[in-house]
DOFI-497370 format. One record per residue (C-alpha): residue number from 0; z, x, y. Coordinates in steps of 0.05 Angstrom, whole numbers, plus 5000, padded with zeros to 4 digits. Layout:
# DOFI-497370
- NUM Z X Y
...
//
This chain:
# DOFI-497370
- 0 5217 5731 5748
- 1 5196 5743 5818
- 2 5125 5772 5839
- 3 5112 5814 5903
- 4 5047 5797 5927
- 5 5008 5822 5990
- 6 4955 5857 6024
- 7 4924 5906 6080
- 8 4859 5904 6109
- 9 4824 5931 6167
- 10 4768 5906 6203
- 11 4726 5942 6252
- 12 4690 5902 6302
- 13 4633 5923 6367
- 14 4657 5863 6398
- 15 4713 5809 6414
- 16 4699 5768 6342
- 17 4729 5695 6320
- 18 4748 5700 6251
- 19 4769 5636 6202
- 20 4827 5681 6149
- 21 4845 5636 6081
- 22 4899 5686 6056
- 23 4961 5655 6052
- 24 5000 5626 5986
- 25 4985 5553 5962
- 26 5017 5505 5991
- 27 5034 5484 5920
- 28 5067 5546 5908
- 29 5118 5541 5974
- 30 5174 5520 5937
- 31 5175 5586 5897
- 32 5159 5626 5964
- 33 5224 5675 5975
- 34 5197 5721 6022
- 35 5140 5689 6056
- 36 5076 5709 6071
- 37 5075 5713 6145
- 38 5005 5741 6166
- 39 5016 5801 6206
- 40 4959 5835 6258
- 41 4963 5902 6296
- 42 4951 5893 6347
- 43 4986 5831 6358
- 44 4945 5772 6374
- 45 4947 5696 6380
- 46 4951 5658 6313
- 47 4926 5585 6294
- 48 4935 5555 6231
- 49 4906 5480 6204
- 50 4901 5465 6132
- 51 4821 5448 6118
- 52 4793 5397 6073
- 53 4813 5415 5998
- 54 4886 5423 6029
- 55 4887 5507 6040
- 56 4916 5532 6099
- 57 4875 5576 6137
- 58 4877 5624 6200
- 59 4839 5628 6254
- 60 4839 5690 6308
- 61 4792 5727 6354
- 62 4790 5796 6327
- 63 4792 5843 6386
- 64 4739 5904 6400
- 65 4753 5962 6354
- 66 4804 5962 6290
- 67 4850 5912 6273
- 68 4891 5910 6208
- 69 4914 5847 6180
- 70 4975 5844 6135
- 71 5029 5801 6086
- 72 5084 5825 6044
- 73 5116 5769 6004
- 74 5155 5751 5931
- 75 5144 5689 5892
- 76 5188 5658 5846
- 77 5145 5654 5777
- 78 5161 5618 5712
- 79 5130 5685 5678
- 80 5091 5640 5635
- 81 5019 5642 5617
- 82 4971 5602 5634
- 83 4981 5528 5603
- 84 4940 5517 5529
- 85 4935 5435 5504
- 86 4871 5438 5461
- 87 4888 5366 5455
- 88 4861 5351 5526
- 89 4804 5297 5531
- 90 4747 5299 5572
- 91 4740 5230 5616
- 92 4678 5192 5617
- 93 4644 5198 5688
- 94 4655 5133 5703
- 95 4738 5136 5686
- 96 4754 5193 5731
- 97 4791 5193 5793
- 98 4750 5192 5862
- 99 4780 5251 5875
- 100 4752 5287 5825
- 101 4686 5268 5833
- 102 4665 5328 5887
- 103 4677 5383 5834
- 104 4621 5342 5786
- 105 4565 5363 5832
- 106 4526 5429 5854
- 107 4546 5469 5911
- 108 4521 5535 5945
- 109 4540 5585 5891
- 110 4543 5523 5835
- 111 4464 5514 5822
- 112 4473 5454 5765
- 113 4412 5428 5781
- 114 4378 5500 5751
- 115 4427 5502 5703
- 116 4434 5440 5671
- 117 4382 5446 5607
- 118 4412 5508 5593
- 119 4480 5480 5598
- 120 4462 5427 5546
- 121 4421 5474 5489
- 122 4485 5512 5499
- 123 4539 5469 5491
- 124 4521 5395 5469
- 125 4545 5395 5411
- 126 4605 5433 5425
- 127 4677 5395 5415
- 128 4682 5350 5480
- 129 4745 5374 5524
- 130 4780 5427 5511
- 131 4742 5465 5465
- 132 4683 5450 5504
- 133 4712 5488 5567
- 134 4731 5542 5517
- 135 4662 5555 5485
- 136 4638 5548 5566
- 137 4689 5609 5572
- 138 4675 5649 5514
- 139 4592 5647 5533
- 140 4606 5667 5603
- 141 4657 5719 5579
- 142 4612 5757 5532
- 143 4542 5743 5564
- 144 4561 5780 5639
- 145 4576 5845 5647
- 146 4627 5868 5693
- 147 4625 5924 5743
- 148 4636 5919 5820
- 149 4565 5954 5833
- 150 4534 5889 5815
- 151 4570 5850 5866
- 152 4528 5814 5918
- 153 4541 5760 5970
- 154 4479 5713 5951
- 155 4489 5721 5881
- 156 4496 5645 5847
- 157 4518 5623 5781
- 158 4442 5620 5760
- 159 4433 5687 5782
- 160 4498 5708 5745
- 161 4465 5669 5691
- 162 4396 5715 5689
- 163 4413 5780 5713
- 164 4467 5779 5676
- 165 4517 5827 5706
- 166 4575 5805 5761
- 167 4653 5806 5781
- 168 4702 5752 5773
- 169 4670 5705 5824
- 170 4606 5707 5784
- 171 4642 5695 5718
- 172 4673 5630 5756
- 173 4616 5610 5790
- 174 4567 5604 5721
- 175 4637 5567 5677
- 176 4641 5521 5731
- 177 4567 5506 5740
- 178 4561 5491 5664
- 179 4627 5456 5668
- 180 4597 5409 5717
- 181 4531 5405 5683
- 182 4571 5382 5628
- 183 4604 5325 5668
- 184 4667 5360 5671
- 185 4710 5365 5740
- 186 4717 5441 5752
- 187 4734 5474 5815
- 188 4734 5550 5834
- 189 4806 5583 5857
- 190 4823 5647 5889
- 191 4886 5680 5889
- 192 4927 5738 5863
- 193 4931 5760 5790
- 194 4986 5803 5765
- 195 4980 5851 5715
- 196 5045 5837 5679
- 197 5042 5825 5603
- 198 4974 5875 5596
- 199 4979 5942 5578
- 200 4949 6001 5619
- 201 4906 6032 5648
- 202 4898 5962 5702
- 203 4844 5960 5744
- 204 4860 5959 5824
- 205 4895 5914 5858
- 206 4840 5854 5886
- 207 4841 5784 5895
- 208 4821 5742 5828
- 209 4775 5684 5819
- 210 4789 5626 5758
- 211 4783 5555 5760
- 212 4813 5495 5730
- 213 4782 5432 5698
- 214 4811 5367 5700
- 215 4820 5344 5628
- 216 4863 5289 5602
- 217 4894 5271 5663
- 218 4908 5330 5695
- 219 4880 5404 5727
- 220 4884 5458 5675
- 221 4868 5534 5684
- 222 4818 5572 5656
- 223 4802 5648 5664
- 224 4725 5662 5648
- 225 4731 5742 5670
- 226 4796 5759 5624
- 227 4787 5694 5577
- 228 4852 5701 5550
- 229 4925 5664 5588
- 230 4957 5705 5636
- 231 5014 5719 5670
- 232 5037 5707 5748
- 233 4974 5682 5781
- 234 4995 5660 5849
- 235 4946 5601 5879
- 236 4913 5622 5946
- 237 4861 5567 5956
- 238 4807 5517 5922
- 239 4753 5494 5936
- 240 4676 5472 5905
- 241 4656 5546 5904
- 242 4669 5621 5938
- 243 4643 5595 5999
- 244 4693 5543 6011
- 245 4752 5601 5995
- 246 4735 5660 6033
- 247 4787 5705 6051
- 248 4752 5712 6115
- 249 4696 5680 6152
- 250 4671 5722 6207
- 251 4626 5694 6265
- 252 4604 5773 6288
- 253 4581 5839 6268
- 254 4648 5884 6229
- 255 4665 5930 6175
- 256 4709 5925 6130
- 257 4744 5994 6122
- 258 4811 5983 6083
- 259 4820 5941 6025
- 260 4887 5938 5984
- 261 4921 5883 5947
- 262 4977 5877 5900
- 263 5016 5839 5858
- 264 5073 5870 5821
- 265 5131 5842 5784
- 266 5196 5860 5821
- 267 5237 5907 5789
- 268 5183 5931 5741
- 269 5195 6001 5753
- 270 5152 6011 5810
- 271 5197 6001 5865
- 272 5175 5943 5893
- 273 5125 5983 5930
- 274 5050 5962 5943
- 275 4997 5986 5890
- 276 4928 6002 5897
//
């Protein structure tokens, strides 16, 4: 199937403002890129691009004085599979995994193990190991945090998730992955888009999606605290240890935000191919 992804949004800004922009597709997706995602500004500006350190590509621009709208329209090739399920997958003793791996074992800004970490253990030490382990990890976080955008915050961290304990997706992630990690499991937070193909109406609008993925027996694997169930046509933006390391935009000045709209529609699905809302 293919997938038309994309999104508008408009910035105000009192002044000339630099701005660092992680919006574009994975670069482990760019083989199934047919129409690609160029970013598009109006007005038209100078564009620099350099991949940062967990391998995303980012943006960076000087937003001028007053509004500017930033913009991509592209289709992805997509298996239209869900998300990949091997209960069989082992969890690696600390001292067996890959160096690579080893940054998504610790705490970061959002991922407060070290206030987390007795919890983590009354709650899931005797839990299978692997798999089942990052499934009981899901199922907590799933049922224990209430969703609803009102209770979205820019401070908010996974302990706060963890005691308040209300949130959106990024607050889901960022309490799985910080019990993941307490549980000396690799996890690391992603960002992308989310289709709603394969669930029935009414869908909620069109935004970007957090999940993460652990690394179990060898490999990354993807795992969906906020919908807990597989999905269909999720298209990698970025990863990185936490939201803070996968912003869609970084902004080093005063703005609003004034127009938000995403999508991610199956082509051919009856809407036209047209953005949704």
């Amino acid at each position: 199937m293919q997938i038309r992804v994309g999104y508008e949004l408009v910035y105000d800004c009192p002044q000339p403002t630099p701005m660092i922009l992680t919006l574009h597709i994975h670069s482990t997706r760019v083989s199934d890129i047919v129409v690609a995602d160029h970013l598009i500004t109006r007005p038209s500006i100078p564009i620099t691009a350099y991949r940062d350190a967990f391998g995303n590509w980012c943006s960076r621009i000087v937003a001028p004085k007053g509004e500017i709208e930033l913009s991509a329209d592209a289709v992805v090739n997509d298996t239209g599979d869900v998300d990949a399920v091997f209960t069989s997958a082992e969890q690696y003793a600390v001292e067996d995994l890959p160096e690579e791996t080893l940054v998504f074992l610790l705490g970061s800004r959002y991922c407060d193990t070290d206030l987390l970490s007795e919890a983590a253990w009354d709650l899931f030490g005797t839990s299978p190991t692997g798999w089942g382990r990052v499934q009981a990890i899901c199922d907590f976080v799933h049922e224990h945090i209430t969703f609803g955008y009102e209770h979205a915050r820019a401070t908010k961290t996974a302990w706060d998730a963890f005691n308040e304990p209300t949130g959106v997706c990024r607050d889901f992630t960022h309490l799985a992955v910080a019990f993941c990690r307490c549980m000396n499991i690799p996890a690391r937070y992603c960002t992308g888009y989310l289709s709603d193909i394969g669930i029935p109406p009414p869908n909620e609008a069109g935004d970007f999606a957090a999940w993460f993925e652990v690394y179990l027996g060898g490999g990354w694997y993807t795992f969906d605290a906020r919908n807990n169930v597989p999905r269909i046509g999720r298209v990698l933006i970025a990863r990185g240890r936490d939201a803070s390391d996968v912003a869609i935009s970084n902004t080093f000045g005063l703005n609003t935000l004034k127009h938000f709209k995403v999508w991610a529609d199956e082509v051919g699905d009856g809407c036209g191919g047209q953005p949704t809302s």
